[in-house]
Structures are given as structure tokens and as C-alpha cells.
MIDOSE-1310 file (N, C-alpha, C; in nm, 2 decimals, decimal comma, always signed):
residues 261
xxxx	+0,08/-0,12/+0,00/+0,00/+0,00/+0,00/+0,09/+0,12/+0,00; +0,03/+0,21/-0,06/+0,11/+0,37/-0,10/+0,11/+0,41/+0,06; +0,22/+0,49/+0,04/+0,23/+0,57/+0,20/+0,14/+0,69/+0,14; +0,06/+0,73/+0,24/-0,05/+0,86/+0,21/+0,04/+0,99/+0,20
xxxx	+0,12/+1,03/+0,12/+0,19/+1,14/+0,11/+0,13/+1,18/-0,07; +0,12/+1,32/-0,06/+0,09/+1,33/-0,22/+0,19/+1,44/-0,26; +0,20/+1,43/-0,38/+0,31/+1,48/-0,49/+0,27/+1,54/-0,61; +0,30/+1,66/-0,64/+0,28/+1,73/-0,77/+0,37/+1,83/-0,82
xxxx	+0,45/+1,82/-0,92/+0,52/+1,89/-0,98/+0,40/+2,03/-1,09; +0,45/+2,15/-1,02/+0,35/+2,25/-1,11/+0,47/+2,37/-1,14; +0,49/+2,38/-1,28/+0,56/+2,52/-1,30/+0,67/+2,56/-1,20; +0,75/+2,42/-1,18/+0,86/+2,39/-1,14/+0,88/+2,42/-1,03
xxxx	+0,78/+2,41/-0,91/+0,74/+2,39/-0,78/+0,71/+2,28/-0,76; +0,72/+2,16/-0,67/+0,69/+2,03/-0,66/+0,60/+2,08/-0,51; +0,55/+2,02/-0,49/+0,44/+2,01/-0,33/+0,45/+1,87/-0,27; +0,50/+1,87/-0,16/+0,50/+1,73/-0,12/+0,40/+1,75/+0,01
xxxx	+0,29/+1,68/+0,03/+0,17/+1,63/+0,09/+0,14/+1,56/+0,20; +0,14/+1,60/+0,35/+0,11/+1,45/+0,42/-0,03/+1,48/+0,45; -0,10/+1,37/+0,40/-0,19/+1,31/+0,36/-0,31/+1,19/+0,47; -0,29/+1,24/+0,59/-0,34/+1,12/+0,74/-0,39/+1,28/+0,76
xxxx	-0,49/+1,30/+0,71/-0,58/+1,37/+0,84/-0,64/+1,35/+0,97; -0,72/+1,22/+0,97/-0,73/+1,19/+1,05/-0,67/+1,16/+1,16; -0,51/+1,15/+1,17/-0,42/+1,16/+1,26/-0,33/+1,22/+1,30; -0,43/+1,38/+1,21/-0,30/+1,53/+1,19/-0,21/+1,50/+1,15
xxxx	-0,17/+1,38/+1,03/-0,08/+1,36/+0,96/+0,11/+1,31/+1,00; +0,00/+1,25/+1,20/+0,11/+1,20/+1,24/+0,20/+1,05/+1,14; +0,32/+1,07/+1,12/+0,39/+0,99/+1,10/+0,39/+0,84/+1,09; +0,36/+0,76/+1,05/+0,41/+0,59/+1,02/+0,56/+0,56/+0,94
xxxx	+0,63/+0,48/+0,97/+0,76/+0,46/+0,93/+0,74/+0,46/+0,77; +0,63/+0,43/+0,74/+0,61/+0,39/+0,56/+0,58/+0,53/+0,53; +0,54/+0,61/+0,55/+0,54/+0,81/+0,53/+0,70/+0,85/+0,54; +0,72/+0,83/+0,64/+0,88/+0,86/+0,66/+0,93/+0,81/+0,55
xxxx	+0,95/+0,67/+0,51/+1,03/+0,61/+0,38/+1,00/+0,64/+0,27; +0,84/+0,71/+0,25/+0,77/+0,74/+0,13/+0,84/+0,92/+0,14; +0,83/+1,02/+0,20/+0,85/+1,11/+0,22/+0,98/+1,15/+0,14; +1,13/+1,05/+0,22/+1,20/+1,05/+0,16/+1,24/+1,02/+0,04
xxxx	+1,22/+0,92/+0,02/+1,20/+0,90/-0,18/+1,10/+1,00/-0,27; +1,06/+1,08/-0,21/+0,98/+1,21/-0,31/+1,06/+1,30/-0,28; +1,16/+1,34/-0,16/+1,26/+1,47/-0,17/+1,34/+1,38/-0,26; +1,35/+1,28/-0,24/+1,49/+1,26/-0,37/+1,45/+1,24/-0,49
xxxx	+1,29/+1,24/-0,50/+1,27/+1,24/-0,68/+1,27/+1,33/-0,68; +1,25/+1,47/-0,63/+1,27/+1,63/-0,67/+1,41/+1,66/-0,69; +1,50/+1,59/-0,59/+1,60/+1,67/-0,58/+1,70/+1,59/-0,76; +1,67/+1,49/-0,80/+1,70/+1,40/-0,94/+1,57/+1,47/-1,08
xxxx	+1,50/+1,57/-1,01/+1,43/+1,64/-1,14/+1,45/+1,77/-1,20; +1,55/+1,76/-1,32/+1,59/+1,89/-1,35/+1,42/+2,03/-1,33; +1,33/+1,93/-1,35/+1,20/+2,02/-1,40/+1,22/+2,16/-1,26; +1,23/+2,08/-1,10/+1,21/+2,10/-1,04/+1,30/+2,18/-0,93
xxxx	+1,24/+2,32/-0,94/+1,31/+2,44/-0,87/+1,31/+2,46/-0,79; +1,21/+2,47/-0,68/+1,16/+2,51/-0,53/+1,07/+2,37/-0,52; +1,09/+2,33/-0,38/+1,00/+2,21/-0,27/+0,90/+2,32/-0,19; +0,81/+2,25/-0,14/+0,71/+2,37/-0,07/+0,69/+2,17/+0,00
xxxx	+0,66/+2,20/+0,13/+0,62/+2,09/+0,18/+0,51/+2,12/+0,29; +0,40/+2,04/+0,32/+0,23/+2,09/+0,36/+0,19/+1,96/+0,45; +0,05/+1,98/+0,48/-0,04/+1,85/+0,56/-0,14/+1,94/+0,51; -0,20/+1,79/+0,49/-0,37/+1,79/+0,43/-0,51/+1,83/+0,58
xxxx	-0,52/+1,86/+0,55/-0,63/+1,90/+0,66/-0,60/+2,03/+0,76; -0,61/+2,00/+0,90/-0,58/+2,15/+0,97/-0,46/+2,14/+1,05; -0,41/+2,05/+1,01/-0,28/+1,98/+1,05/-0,15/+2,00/+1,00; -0,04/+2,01/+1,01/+0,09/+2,06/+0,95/+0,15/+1,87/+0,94
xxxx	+0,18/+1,83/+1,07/+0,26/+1,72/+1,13/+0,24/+1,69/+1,28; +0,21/+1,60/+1,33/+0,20/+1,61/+1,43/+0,28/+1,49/+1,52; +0,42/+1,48/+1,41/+0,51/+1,39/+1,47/+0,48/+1,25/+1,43; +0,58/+1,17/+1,48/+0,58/+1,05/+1,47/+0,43/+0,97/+1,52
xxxx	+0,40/+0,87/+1,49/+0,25/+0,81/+1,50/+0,31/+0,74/+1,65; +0,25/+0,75/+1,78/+0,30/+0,67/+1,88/+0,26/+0,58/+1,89; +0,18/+0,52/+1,81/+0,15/+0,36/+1,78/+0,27/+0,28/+1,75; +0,36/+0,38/+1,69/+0,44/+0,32/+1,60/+0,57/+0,28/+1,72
xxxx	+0,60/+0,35/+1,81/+0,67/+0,33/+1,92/+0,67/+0,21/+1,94; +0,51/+0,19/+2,04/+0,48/+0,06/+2,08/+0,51/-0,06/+2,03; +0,52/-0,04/+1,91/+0,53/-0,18/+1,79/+0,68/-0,22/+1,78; +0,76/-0,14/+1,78/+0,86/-0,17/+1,76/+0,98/-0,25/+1,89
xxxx	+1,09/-0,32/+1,83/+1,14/-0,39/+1,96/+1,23/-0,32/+2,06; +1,22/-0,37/+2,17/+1,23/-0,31/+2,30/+1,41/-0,28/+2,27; +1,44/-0,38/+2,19/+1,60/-0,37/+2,23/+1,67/-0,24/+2,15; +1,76/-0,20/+2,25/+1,80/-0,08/+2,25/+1,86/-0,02/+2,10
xxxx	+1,95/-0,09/+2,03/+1,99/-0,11/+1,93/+1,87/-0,12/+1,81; +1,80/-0,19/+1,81/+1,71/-0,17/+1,70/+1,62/-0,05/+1,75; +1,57/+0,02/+1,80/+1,55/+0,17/+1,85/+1,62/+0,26/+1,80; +1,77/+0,20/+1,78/+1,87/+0,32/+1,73/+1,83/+0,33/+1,61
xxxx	+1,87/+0,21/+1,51/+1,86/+0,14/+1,38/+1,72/+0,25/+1,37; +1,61/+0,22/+1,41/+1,49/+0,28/+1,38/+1,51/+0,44/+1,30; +1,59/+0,47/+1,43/+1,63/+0,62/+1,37/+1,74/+0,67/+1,28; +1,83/+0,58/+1,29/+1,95/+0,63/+1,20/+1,90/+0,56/+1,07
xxxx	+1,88/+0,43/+1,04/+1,81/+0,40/+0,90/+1,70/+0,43/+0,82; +1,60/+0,49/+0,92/+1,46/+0,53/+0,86/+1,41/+0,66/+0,92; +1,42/+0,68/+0,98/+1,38/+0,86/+1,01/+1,54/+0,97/+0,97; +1,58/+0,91/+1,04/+1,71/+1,01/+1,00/+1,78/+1,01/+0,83
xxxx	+1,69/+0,96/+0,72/+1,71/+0,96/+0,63/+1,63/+1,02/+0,55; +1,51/+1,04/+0,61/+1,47/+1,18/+0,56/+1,52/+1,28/+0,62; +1,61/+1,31/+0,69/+1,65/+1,43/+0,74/+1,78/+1,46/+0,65; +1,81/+1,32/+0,62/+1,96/+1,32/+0,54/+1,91/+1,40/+0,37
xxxx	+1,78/+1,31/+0,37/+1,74/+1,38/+0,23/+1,72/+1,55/+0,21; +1,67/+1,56/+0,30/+1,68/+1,71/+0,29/+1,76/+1,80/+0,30; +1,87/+1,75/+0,38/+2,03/+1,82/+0,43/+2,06/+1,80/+0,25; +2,03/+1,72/+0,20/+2,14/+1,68/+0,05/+2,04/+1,75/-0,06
xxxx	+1,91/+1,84/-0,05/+1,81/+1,87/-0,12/+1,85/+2,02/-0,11; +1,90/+2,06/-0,28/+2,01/+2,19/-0,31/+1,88/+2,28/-0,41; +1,79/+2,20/-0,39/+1,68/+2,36/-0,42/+1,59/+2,44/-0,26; +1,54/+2,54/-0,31/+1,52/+2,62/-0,16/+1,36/+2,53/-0,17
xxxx	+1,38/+2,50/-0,04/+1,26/+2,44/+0,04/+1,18/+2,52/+0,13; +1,03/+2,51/+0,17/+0,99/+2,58/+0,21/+0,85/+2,48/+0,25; +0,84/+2,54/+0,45/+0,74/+2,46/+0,44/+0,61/+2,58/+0,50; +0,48/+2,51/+0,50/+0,38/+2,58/+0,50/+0,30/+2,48/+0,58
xxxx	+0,33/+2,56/+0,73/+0,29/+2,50/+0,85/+0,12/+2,52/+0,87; +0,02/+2,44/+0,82/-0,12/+2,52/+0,82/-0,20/+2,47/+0,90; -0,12/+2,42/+1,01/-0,20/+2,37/+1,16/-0,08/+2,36/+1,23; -0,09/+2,24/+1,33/-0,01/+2,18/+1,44/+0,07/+2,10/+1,35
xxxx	+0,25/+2,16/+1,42/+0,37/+2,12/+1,41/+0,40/+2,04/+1,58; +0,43/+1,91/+1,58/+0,49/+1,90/+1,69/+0,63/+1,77/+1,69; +0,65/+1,80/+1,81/+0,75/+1,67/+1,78/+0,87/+1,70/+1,63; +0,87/+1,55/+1,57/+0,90/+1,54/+1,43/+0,86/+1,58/+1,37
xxxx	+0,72/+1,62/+1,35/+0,71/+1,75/+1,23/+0,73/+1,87/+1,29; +0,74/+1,93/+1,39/+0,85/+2,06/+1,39/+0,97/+2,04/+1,32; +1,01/+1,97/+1,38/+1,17/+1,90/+1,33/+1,16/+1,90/+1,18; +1,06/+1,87/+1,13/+1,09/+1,86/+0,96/+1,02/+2,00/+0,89
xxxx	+0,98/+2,12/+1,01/+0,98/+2,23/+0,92/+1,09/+2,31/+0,97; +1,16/+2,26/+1,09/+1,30/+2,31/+1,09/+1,37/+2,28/+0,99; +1,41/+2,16/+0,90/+1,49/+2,14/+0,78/+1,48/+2,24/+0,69; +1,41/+2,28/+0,69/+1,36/+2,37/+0,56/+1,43/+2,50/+0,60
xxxx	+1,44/+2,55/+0,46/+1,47/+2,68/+0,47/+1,39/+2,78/+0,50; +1,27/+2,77/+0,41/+1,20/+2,92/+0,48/+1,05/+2,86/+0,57; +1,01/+2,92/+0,63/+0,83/+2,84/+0,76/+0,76/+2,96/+0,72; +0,65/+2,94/+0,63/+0,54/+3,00/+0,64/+0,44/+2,93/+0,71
xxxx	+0,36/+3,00/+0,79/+0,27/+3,00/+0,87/+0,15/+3,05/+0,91; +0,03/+2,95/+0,89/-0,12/+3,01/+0,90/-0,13/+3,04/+1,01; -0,25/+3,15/+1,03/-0,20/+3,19/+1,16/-0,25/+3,12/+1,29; -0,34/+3,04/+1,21/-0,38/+2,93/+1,33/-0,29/+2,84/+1,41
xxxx	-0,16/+2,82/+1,33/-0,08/+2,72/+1,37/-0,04/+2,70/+1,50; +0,00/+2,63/+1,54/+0,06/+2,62/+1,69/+0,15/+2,50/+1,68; +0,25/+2,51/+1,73/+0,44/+2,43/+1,72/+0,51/+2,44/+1,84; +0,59/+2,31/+1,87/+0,57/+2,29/+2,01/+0,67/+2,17/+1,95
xxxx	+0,79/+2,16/+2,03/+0,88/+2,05/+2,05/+0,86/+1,91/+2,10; +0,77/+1,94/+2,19/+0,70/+1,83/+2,27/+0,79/+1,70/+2,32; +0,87/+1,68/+2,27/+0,98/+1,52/+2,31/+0,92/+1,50/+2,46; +0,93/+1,61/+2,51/+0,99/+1,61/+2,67/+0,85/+1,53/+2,74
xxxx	+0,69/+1,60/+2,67/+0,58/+1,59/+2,74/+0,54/+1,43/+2,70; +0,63/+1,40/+2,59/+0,59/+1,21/+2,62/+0,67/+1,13/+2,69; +0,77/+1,22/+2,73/+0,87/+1,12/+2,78/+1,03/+1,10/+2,74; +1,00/+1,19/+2,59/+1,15/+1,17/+2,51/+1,22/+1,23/+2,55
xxxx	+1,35/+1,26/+2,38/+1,43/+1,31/+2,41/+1,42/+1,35/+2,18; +1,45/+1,47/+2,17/+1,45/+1,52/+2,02/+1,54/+1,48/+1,96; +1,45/+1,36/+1,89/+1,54/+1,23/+1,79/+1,56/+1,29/+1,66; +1,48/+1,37/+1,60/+1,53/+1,42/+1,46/+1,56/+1,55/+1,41
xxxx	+1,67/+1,61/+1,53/+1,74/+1,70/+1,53/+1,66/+1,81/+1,57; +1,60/+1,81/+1,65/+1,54/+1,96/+1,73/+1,62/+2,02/+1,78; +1,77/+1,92/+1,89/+1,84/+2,04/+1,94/+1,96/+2,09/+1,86; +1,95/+2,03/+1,77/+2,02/+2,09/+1,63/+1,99/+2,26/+1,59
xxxx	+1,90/+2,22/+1,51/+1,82/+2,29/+1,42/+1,76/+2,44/+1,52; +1,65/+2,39/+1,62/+1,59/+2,48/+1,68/+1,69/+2,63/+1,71; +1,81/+2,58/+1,80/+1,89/+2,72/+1,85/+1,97/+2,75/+1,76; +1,94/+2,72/+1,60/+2,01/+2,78/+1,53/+1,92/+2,87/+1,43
xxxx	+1,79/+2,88/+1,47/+1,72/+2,96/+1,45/+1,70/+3,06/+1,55; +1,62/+3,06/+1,70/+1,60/+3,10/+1,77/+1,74/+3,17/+1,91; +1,80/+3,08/+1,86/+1,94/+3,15/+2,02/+1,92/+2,98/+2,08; +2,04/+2,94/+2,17/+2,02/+2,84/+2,27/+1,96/+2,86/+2,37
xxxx	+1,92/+2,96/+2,42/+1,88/+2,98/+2,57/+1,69/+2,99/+2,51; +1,65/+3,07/+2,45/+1,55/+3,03/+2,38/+1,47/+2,87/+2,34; +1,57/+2,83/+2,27/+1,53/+2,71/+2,23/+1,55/+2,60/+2,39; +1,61/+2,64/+2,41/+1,64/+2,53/+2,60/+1,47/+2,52/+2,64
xxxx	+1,44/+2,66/+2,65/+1,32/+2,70/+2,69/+1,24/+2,63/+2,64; +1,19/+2,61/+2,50/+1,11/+2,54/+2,41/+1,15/+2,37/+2,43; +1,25/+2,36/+2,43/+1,27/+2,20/+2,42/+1,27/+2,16/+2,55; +1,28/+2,24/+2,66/+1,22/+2,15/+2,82/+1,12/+2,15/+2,87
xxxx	+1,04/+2,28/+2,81/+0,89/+2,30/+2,84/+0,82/+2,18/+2,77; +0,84/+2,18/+2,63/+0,79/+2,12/+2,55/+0,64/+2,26/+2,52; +0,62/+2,30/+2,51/+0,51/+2,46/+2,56/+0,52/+2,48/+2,37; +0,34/+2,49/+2,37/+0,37/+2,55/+2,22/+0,39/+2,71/+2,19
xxxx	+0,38/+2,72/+2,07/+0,40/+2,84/+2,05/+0,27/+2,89/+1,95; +0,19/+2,93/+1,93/+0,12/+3,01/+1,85/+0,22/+3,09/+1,74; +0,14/+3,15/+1,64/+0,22/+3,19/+1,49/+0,27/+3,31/+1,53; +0,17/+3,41/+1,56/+0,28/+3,53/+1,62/+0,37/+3,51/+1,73
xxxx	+0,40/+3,45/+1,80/+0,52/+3,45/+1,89/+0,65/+3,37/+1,81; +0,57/+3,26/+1,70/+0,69/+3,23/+1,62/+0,74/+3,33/+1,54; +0,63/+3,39/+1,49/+0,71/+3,52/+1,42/+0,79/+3,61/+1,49; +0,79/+3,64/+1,57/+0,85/+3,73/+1,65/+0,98/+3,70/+1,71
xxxx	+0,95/+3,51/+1,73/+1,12/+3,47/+1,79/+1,21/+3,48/+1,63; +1,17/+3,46/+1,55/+1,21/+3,40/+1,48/+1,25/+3,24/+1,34; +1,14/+3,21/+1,46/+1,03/+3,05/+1,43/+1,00/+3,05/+1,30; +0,94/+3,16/+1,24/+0,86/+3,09/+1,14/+0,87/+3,23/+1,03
xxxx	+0,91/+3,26/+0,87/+0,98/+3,39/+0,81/+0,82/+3,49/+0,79; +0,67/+3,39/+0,78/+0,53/+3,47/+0,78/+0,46/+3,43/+0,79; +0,39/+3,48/+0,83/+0,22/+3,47/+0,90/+0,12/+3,49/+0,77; +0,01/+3,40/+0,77/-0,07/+3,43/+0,68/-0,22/+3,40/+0,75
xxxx	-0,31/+3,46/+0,73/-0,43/+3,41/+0,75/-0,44/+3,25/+0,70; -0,53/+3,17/+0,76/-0,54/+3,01/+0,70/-0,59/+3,00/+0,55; -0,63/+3,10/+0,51/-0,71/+3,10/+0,36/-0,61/+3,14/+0,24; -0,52/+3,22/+0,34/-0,40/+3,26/+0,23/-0,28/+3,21/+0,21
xxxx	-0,24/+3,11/+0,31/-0,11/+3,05/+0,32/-0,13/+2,96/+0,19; -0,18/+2,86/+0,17/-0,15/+2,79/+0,03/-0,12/+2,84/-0,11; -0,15/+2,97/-0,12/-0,19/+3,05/-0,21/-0,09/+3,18/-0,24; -0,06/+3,21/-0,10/+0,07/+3,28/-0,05/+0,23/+3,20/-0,08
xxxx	+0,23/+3,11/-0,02/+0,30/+3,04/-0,01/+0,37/+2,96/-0,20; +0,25/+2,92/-0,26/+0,31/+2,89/-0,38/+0,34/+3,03/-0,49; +0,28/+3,13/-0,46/+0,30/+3,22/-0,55/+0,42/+3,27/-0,51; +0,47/+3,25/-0,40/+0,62/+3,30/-0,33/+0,71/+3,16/-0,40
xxxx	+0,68/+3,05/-0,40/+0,75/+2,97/-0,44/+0,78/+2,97/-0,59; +0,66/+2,99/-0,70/+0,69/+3,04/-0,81/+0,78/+3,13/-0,84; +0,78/+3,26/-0,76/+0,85/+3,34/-0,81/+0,99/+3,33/-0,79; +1,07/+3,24/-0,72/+1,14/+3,19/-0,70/+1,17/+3,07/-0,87
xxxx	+1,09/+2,95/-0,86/+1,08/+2,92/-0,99/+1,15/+2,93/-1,11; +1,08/+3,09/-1,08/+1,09/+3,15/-1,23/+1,28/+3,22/-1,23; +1,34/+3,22/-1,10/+1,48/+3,30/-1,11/+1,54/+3,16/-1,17; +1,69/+3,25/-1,23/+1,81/+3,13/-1,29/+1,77/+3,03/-1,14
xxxx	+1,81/+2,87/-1,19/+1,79/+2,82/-1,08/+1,99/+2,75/-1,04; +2,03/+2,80/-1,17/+2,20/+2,80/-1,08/+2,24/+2,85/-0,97; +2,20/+3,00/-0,96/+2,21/+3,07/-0,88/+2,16/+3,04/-0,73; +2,02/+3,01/-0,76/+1,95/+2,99/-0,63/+2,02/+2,85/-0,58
xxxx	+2,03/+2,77/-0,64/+2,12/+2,66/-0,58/+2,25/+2,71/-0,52; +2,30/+2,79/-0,55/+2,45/+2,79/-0,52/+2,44/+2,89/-0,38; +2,32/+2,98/-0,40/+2,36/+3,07/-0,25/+2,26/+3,04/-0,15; +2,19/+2,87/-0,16/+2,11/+2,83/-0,10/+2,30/+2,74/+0,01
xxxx	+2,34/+2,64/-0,09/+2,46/+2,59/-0,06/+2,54/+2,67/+0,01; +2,58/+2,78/+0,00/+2,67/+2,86/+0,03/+2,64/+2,97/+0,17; +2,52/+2,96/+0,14/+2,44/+3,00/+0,33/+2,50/+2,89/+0,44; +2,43/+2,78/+0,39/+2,49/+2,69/+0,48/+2,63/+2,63/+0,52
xxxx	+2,69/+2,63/+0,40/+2,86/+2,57/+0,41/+2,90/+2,72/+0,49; +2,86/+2,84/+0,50/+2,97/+2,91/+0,53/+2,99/+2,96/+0,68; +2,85/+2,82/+0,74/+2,85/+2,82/+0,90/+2,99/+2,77/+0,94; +3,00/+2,67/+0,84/+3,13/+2,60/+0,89/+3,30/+2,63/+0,88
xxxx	+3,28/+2,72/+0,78/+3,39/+2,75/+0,76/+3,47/+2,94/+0,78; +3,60/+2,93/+0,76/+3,61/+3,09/+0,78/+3,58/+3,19/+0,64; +3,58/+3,33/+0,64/+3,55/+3,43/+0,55/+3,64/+3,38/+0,50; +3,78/+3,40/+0,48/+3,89/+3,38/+0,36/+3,86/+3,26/+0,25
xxxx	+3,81/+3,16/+0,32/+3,78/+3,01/+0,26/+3,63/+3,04/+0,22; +3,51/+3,11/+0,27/+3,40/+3,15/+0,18/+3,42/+3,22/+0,04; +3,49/+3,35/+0,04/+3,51/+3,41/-0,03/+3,59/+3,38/-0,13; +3,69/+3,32/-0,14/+3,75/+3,20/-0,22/+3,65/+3,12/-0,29
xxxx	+3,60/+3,04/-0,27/+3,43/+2,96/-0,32/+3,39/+3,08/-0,36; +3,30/+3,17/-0,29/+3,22/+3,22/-0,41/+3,27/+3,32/-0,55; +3,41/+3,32/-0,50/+3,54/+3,37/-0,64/+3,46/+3,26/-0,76; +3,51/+3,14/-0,73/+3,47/+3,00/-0,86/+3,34/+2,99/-0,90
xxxx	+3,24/+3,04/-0,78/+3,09/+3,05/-0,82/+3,07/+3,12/-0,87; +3,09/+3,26/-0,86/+3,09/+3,35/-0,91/+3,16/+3,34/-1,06; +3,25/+3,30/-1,12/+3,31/+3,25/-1,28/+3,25/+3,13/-1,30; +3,15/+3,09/-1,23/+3,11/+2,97/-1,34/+2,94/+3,00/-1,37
xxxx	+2,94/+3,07/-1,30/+2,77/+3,13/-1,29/+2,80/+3,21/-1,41; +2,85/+3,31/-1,46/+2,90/+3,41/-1,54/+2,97/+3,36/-1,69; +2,99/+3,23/-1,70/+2,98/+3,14/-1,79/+2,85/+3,07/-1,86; +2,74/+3,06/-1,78/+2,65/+2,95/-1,85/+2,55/+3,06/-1,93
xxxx	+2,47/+2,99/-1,96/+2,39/+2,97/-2,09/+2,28/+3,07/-1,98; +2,25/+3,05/-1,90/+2,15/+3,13/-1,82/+2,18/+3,27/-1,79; +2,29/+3,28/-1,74/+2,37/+3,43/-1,73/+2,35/+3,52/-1,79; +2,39/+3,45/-2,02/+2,39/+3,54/-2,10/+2,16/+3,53/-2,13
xxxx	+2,14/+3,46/-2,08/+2,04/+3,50/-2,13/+1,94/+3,56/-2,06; +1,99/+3,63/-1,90/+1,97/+3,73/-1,81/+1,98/+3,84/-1,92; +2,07/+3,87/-1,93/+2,14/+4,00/-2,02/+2,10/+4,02/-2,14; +2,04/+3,91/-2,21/+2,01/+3,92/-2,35/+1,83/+3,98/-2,31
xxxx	+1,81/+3,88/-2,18/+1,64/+3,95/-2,19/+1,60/+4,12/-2,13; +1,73/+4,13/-2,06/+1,71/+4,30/-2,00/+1,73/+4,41/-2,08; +1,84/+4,36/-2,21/+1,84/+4,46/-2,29/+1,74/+4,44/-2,43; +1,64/+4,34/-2,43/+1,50/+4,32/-2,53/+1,40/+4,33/-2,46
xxxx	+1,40/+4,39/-2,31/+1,30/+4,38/-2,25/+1,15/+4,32/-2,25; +1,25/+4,18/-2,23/+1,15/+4,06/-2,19/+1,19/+3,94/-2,10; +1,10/+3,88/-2,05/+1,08/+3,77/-1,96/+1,23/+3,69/-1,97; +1,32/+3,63/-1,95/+1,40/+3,55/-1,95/+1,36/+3,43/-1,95
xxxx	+1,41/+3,30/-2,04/+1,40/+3,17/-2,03/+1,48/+3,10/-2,00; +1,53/+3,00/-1,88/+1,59/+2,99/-1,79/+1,60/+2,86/-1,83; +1,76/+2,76/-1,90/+1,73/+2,62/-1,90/+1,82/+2,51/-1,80; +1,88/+2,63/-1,73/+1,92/+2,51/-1,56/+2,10/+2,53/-1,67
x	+2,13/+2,56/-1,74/+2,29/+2,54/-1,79/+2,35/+2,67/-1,85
């Protein structure tokens, strides 16, 4: 049986879907493995320029399914296995996923789906939403990188706060920490949200790849060693076929057609 996640490539925005309303679109290990094999068919489709990632209903994610806990064996090691082979490989897919991603939080984030609109680059947010770390209030501990991700949004002392309370947050206080990049009313986030993704779409998509990459790598490394890299980026961007045809459409004053080389 299909894992309930839905998929559509539109005008080189892909939408990836979780699809369990009736469970606020909590998690089964077959979603997780299904999940991950659709960021890697985007990330293997030239068509495909921006990820926008959603939940069906009034639900964003609402984490892992704790059914799924129970089921699984008690021994410590395959618990690990659990995570490092099958959940943490969608995390892996989206760490290796070099178009801008964006998710559109339009209910309750908790748990592992906070965690997976942390992966993402940009959190739009209806304003109904409410997100909340939660590990703590079942018992856990934040398996798919919350204490990662979270204080590198928010500050550590902040995020400490959210990840021991486990305490949600409503959309304006995300906005405000720095949680989530906009607020939309519930009627306009879908709508909002892809027409922001489009417009993106429509830019060279060399570029947006490279200073999507280059945000991130340049946590790790020093300015001398960034600026060196974006020296080569910068002469190989200025080489392709997309470049000259920036410049050929500004001086014919028209639309640019963009073929990824």
C-alpha cells in the first residue's frame, strides 16, 4: 500500500503532501520512507526548482504516530537502527536537497514535524498554527534533530526553553522569535506560499542553488575560505547559458527563459 503522502510537480514547484488527516498527519515509518523517496525524486528532477512541503487537513505534522513506538522492539539497538536508517534519512534527504525548500505550516507542528519544518529553509505559517517541540511531554528526548536545528534559529537559551517546556508556540510569537519567516491568515497560506514559491521558480535556478549551498557551508567555515568559493561561483555562474540569457532579456526587454545550464 502507498504511504499517504501526495506529490505534484507545477511550474517547477513540486508540493509534497502528508496526507493522514485523520491523525494530523502524524507519521508511520512507511510516510517517513515514502516522504524521503519524493525529496529525492525532486532533488533527481531537473523540471524542479523550489520544494514547498504541507499537511492535508488543519494539521501541518504532528510527529511521529506513537502507535508506532509501541510496535517496535524493545532492544536498544534496533530503536537506534529505527532512527538512524529510517527517520534520519529523511533528514539526510533534505540536508542533500540543493533547491530552496519551504514549508507551510497550516495547523499543528509537533515533535518530528516541527523537526521537519525546521529542515527547511523558509516556515510559512497560517496563523492558526501552533508548534511545540514536545519530546519532553511524552517522555523523550528530540530524535530528529530539534536540538540541532531549533537554537540555530532561535538562540540556545530560547530554544532550551522550548525544548524542556515542550510549551507550544502560536504563529505570532513564532514570528517574533524567529520560528517561522510569515504569518498568513489560514485562507491565504496555500496560495501565499506557492505564488512565493513560483517566483522563485521563475529566477536562474543555478544561482538559487549555489547561495542556497553557500548559506549553509559558510556556518562551517572561515570568510577567507568562503570568499575564495564564491570567487569560482561567481566565474562559473557568469559562464553558463542562463547568465547570457539574463542580459540578452534585459536589454530586449522581456521575460528571461531559464534552462538550468
Amino acid at each position: 500500500m502507498a504511504a499517504p503522502i501526495g506529490y505534484r510537480v507545477t511550474d517547477g514547484t513540486a508540493v509534497i503532501t502528508f496526507e493522514r488527516p485523520e491523525r494530523k498527519n502524524a507519521f508511520t515509518l512507511e510516510m517517513i520512507d515514502g516522504c524521503a523517496d519524493l525529496v529525492r525524486q525532486a532533488a533527481a528532477d531537473d523540471e524542479v526548482r523550489v520544494v514547498v512541503i504541507t499537511g492535508s487537513g488543519d494539521s501541518f505534522c504532528a510527529g511521529v504516530d506513537l502507535g508506532v513506538l509501541s510496535e517496535l522492539d524493545d532492544a536498544p539497538l534496533a530503536r537506534k537502527l529505527v532512527l538512524t536508517e529510517r527517520v534520519h534519512a529523511l533528514s539526510r534527504a533534505f540536508a542533500a536537497l540543493d533547491r530552496p525548500l519551504i514549508a507551510a505550516i497550516n495547523g499543528v507542528a509537533v515533535g518530528a514535524g516541527l523537526d521537519i519544518a525546521l529542515m527547511c529553509d523558509l516556515r510559512f505559517a497560517a496563523r492558526s498554527a501552533r508548534m511545540a517541540e514536545g519530546y519532553i511531554s511524552v517522555g523523550l528526548v528530540p530524535g530528529d534533530g530539534g536540538c540541532y536545528l531549533l537554537p540555530r534559529l532561535v538562540g540556545p537559551s530560547r530554544a532550551l526553553e522550548l525544548l524542556l517546556t515542550g510549551r507550544f508556540v502560536d504563529a505570532d510569537e513564532a514570528l517574533s522569535i524567529g520560528l517561522v519567516n510569515r504569518v498568513y491568515g489560514g485562507a491565504e497560506l496555500t496560495e501565499a506560499t506557492l505564488a512565493f514559491a513560483g517566483a522563485l521558480a521563475a529566477l536562474s535556478p543555478i544561482p538559487l542553488r549555489i547561495i542556497k549551498r553557500s548559506v549553509y557551508q559558510a556556518a562551517d567555515t572561515d570568510l577567507g575560505t568562503h570568499l575564495d568559493a564564491m570567487s569560482s561561483h561567481q566565474a562559473v555562474v557568469q559562464s553558463t547559458a542562463d547568465y547570457a540569457e539574463v542580459h540578452a532579456a534585459l536589454r530586449e526587454r522581456r521575460r528571461p527563459v531559464f534552462i538550468g545550464r
